[in-house]
C-alpha positions in Angstrom: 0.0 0.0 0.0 1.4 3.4 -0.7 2.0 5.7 2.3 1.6 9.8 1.7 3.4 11.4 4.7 1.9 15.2 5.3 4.8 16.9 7.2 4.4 20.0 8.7 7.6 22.7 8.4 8.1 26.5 8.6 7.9 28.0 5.7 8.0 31.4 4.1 7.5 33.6 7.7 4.8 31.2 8.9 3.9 27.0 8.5 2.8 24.7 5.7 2.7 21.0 4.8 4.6 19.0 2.2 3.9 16.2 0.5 7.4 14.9 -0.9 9.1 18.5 -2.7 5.2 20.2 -2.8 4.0 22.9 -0.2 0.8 23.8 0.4 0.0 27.7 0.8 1.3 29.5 4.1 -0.4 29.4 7.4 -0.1 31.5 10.2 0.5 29.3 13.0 1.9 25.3 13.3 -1.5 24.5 14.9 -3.3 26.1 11.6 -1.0 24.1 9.2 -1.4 20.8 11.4 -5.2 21.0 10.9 -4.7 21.8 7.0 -2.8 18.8 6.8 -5.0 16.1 9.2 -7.7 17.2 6.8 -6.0 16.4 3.8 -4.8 13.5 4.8 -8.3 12.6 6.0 -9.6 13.9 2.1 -6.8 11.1 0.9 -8.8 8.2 2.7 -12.2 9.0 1.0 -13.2 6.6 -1.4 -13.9 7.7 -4.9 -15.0 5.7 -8.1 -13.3 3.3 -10.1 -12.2 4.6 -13.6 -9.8 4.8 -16.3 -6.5 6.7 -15.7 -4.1 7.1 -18.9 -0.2 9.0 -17.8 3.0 9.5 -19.9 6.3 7.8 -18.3 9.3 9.5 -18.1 10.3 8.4 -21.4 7.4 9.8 -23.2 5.9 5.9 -23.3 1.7 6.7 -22.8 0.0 3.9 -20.4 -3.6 3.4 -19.9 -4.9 1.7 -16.3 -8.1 1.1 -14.5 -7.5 2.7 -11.0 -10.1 1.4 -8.4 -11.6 4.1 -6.2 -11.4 2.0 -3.6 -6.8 1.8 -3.1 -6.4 4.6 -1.1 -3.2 5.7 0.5 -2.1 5.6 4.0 -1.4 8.7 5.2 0.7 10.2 8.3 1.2 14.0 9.3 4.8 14.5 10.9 5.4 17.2 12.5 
């Protein structure tokens, strides 16, 4: 199963999340962005519907798939 780890970090004269090398937008306070980021990671857990899904590979190679709504991520907030 694939794990999406929300960690929470200072960030341009306030706090944010992160997801891998993406910030979210600037919060005030750590308690603000910690929030932001249990309820995205909660958002990740919510089932949606099972459809197609076509992506380009890093060698320009197209690939269609059927992603089921249903394989959701396990998340974690670090702070």
């Amino acid at each position: 199963m694939t794990k999406v780890v929300y960690e929470v970090v200072e960030h341009d004269g306030g706090w944010a999340y992160k997801v891998g090398d993406v910030l979210s937008e600037t919060y005030p306070t750590h308690k603000m962005a910690h929030e932001a980021a249990a309820a995205a990671a909660q958002r990740q857990q919510v089932a949606g519907k099972t459809d197609g899904i076509e992506y380009e590979d890093s060698r320009g190679k197209w690939h269609q798939e059927l992603a089921p709504g249903n394989d959701r991520p396990e998340t974690e907030i670090e702070d």
